[in-house]
C-alpha positions in Angstrom: 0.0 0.0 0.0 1.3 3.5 -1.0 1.7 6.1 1.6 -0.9 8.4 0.6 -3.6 5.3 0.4 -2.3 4.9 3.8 -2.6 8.6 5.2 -6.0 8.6 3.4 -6.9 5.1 4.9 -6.7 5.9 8.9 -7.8 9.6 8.0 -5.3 12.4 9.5 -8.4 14.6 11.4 -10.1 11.2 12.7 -9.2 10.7 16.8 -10.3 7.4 17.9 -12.8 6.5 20.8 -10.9 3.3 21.9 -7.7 1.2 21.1 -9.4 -1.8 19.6 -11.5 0.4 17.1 -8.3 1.8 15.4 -6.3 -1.1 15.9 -8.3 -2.8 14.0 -9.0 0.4 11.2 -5.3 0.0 10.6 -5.7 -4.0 10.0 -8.3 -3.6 7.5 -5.0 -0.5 5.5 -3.0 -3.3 5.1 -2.0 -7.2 6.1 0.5 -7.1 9.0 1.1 -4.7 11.4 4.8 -4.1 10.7 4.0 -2.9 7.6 1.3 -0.6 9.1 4.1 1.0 11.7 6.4 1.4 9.0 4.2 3.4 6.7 2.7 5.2 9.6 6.6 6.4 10.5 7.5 7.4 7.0 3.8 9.8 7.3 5.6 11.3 10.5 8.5 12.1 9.3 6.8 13.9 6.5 4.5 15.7 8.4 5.9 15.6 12.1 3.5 17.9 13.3 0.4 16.2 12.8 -1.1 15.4 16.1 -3.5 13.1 14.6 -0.5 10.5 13.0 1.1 10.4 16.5 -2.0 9.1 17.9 -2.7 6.7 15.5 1.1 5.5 15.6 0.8 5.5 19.3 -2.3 3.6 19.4 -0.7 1.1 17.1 3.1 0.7 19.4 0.5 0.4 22.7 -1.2 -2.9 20.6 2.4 -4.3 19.9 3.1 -3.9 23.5 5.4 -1.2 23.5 3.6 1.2 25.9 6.5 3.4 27.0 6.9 4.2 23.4 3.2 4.5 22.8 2.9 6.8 25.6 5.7 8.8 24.2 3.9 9.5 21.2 0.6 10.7 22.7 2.4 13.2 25.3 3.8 14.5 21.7 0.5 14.8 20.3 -1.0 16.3 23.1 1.9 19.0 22.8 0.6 20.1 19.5 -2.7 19.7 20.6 -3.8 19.4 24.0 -7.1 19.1 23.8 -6.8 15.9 21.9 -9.0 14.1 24.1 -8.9 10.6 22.8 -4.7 10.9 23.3 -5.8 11.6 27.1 -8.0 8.1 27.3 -5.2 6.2 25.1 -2.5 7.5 27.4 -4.2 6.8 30.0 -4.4 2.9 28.8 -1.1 3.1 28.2 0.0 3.8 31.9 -2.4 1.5 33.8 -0.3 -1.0 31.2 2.8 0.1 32.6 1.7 0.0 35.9 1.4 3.7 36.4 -1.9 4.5 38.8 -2.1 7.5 39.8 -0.8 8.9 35.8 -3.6 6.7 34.2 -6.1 8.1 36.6 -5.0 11.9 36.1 -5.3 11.3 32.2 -9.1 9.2 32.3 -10.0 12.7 34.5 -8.6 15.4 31.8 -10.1 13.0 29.1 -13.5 13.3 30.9 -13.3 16.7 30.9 -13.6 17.3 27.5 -15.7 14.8 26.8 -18.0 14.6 29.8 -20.6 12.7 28.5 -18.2 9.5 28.8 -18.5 10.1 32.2 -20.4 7.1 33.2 -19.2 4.5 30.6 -15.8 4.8 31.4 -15.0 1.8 33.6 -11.6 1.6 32.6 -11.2 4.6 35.0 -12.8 2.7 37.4 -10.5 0.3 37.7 -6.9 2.6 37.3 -8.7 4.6 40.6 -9.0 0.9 42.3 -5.0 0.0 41.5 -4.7 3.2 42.7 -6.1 3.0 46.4 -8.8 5.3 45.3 -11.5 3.6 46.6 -14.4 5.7 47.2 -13.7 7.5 43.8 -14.0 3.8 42.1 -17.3 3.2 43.6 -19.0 6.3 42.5 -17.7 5.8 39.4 -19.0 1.6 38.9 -22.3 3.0 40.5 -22.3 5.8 37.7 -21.5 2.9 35.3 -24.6 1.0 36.3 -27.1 3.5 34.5 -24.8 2.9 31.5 -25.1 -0.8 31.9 -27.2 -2.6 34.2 -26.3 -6.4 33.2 -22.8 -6.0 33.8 -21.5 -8.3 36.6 -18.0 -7.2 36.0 -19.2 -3.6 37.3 -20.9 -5.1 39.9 -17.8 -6.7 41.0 -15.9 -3.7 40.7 -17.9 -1.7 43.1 -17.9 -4.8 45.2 -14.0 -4.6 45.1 -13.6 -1.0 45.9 -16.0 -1.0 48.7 -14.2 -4.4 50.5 -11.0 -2.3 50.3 -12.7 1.0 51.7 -14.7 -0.9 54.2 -15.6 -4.4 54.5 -16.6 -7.7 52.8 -19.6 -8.3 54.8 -20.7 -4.7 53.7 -19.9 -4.9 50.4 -22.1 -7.9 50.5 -25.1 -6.5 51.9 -25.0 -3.3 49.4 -24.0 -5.5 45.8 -25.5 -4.1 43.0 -28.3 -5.9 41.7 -27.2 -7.0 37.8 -29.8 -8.2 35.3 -29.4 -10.2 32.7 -25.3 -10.4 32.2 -25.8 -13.9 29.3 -21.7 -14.2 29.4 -20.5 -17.6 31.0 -19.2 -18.2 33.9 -20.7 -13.9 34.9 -23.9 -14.9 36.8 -21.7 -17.5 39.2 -19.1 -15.2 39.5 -22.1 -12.3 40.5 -23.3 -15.1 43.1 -19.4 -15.8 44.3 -19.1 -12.6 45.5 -22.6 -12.4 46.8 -21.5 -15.2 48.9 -23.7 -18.0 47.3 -21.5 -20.1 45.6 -18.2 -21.3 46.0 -14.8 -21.1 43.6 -15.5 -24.4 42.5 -18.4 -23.7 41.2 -17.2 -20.6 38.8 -14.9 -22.9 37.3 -17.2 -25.7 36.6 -19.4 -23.5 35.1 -16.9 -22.4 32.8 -16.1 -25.6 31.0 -19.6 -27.2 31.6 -21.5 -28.5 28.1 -18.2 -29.4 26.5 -17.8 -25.6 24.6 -15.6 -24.7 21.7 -11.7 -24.8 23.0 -11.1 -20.7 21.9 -14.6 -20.5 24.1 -13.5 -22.3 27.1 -10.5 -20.8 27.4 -11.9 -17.6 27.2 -14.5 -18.2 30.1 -12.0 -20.0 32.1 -9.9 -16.4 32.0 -12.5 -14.8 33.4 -13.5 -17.7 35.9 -9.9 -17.8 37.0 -9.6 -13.7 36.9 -12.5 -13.3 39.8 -11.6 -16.4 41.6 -8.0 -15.1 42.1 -9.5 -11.5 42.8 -12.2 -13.1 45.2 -9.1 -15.5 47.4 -7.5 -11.8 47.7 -10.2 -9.8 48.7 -10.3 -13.2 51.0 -6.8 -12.3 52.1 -5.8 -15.6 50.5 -2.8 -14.8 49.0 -1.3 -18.2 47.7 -4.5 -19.2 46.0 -5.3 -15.5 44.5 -1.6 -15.7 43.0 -2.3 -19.1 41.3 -6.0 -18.7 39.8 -4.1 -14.7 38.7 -1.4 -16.5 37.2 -3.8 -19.2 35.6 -5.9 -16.4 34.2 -3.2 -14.7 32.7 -0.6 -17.1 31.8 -2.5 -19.8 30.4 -6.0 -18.3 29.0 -4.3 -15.1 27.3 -7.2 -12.8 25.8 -6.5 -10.0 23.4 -8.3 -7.6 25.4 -7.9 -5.0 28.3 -9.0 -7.2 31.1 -5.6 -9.5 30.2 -3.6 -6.7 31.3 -6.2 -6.8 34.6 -5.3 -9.9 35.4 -1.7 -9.8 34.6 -1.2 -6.6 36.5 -2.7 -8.0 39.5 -0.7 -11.3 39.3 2.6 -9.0 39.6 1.4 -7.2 42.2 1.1 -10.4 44.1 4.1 -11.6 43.2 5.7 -8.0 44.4 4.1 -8.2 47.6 5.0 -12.0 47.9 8.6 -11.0 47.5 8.4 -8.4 50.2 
């Protein structure tokens, strides 16, 4: 693909909403990603100023795993343009990846800022203020997230989380968000795990049970293993919270955010472990 196909392909004045959506504009440009990078640095150097390009490029380093470069490239673009919101939320990705709280959590604000009416979607905020020991800001913000979404056990779960840290288990219990009609397997066990009326054993069964598809089951056993591991934490179970975290992440990879969830929390359990 020539150049200008490419520049005319991802579009320099588009701005993305999400990583996935241009990640997977810049598949459909061309066939391997390489490629992509390549052209996308040759449209840089001709036209370094474009705050656009360095978003896309930056986008496109964060999906090959090179955040520190990725976030490089947005603080660029948000020089030339710093009311580039979706830099802000892509940045803001970037740093949770890398570990970096408190940054990801300042970036999801200013992002909200300028486009407020994200406000209650944005559950990826959510969970950079719970890494971050913000608690009570991670509530309100999963309680905000239930009049976006009210069949999602994972923000149910999240609120759960951050009010078991700020207060108790037995509280966080007693106030659970009630969920509708969440049809993802293993989500309603995991929703009754934390309410405290089923057991481990019984997310992971329900996981693998009716024989699915393998790319299926090892897909629901990432998530069955991601609350389990979260749950024997919030337990104060350490040993078995490292292995179903490690499980999750090490042998049910999926290409999406919640992967870097689980993998971020495995290390810091392994940090703390250490220590």
């Amino acid at each position: 693909m020539r150049l200008s196909n490419l520049v005319l392909c991802v579009g320099l004045a588009a701005t993305p909403t999400c990583c996935a959506a241009l990640t997977s504009k810049l598949a459909a440009c061309t066939t391997g990603q390489n490629e992509t990078l390549d052209m996308l640095n040759r449209a840089i150097e001709a036209a370094p100023k474009n705050a656009g390009l360095l978003l896309q490029r930056g986008v496109l380093l964060g999906s090959l795993g090179k955040y520190l470069d990725a976030v490089a490239d947005f603080s660029k673009a948000l020089q030339l343009d710093s009311k580039l919101a979706d830099a802000y939320h892509e940045r803001g990705c970037a740093y949770f990846k890398l570990g970096k709280f408190k940054e990801s959590v300042r970036d999801f604000d200013r992002y909200i800022e300028l486009k407020p009416q994200r406000k209650a979607s944005h559950w990826q905020r959510g969970i950079s203020y719970y890494y971050a020991g913000q608690y009570e800001d991670g509530r309100r913000q999963f309680e905000g997230y239930q009049d976006f979404d009210s069949n999602d056990v994972e923000n149910a779960v999240w609120r759960f989380m951050c009010m078991a840290r700020r207060d108790n288990m037995d509280k966080a219990r007693k106030e659970i968000l009630k969920i509708g009609a969440d049809k993802r397997v293993p989500m309603r066990q995991v929703y009754e795990l934390f309410a405290g009326r089923l057991k481990p054993a019984d997310v992971l069964a329900a996981a693998v049970a009716g024989n699915p598809k393998p790319e299926t089951r090892s897909r629901q056993l990432f998530y069955a293993h991601l609350y389990v591991g979260i749950y024997f934490d919030l337990e104060g179970n350490k040993a078995k919270a490292l292995e179903h975290l490690s499980t999750a992440a090490d042998d049910h990879r999926i290409d999406h955010y919640m992967w870097d969830v689980a993998r971020i929390h495995r290390d810091l359990l392994k940090a703390s472990s250490k220590k």
